[in-house]
Steps between C-alpha positions, in 0.01 A plus 500: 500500500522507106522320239915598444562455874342103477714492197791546687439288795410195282820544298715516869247185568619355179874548545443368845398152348740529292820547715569851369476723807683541809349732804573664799789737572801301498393255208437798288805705591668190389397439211527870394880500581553205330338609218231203452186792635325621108249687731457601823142568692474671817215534713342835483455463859836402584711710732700830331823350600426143311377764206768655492763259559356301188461803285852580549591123432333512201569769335887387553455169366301654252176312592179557396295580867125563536269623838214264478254416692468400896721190673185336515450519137851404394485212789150381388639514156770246533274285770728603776494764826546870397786536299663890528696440195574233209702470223385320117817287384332416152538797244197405277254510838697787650413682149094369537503646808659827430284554219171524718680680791590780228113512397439569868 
C-alpha cells in the first residue's frame, strides 16, 4: 500500500471519529439523495451492479464518486466490517480526501 492510499484511509478514519461518514448501501444512497453525501467511495471490489448503481447516483446528484480500495480497507478504515461503499458528509474532509485519490 502507499503512502496516498494510507492517506486516504486515515482521513475516512478521521471522519469516522468525527461523525462525518455514513456506510453501507442504503446509508449512502441516502445521504446522496438527500443531498448531505460531498463524496462518495466505493469499494474497488464491490459488485458491478453496486458500481454502477452508485456511479449513476452520483453523477445525477452531481456527486463527487471514487473506486478505492478493497471492503476490507474501507471497513478497517472506519474500525468496522467491510464496508462496499461510504459516503463523506463534511465538505472540507471530503475535499482532503479527494485531493489524494486524484494523485492516485
Amino acid at each position: 500500500m502507499n503512502p496516498t492510499q494510507r492517506k486516504v484511509l486515515s482521513l475516512l478514519g478521521i471522519a469516522t471519529k468525527s461523525n462525518n461518514i455514513v456506510s453501507g448501501e442504503f446509508l449512502t444512497e441516502k445521504a446522496v439523495k438527500e443531498y448531505k453525501a460531498a463524496l462518495v467511495i466505493v469499494a474497488e471490489d464491490a459488485s458491478d451492479n453496486t458500481k454502477k448503481r452508485f456511479r449513476d447516483m452520483c453523477i445525477y446528484y452531481s456527486v463527487p464518486i471514487y473506486f478505492f480500495g478493497t471492503k476490507d480497507d474501507l471497513g478497517h478504515a472506519m474500525g468496522k466490517e467491510f464496508r462496499a461503499s461510504l459516503a463523506v458528509l463534511d465538505k472540507g474532509l471530503a475535499d482532503a480526501i479527494e485531493k489524494e485519490l486524484k494523485k492516485m
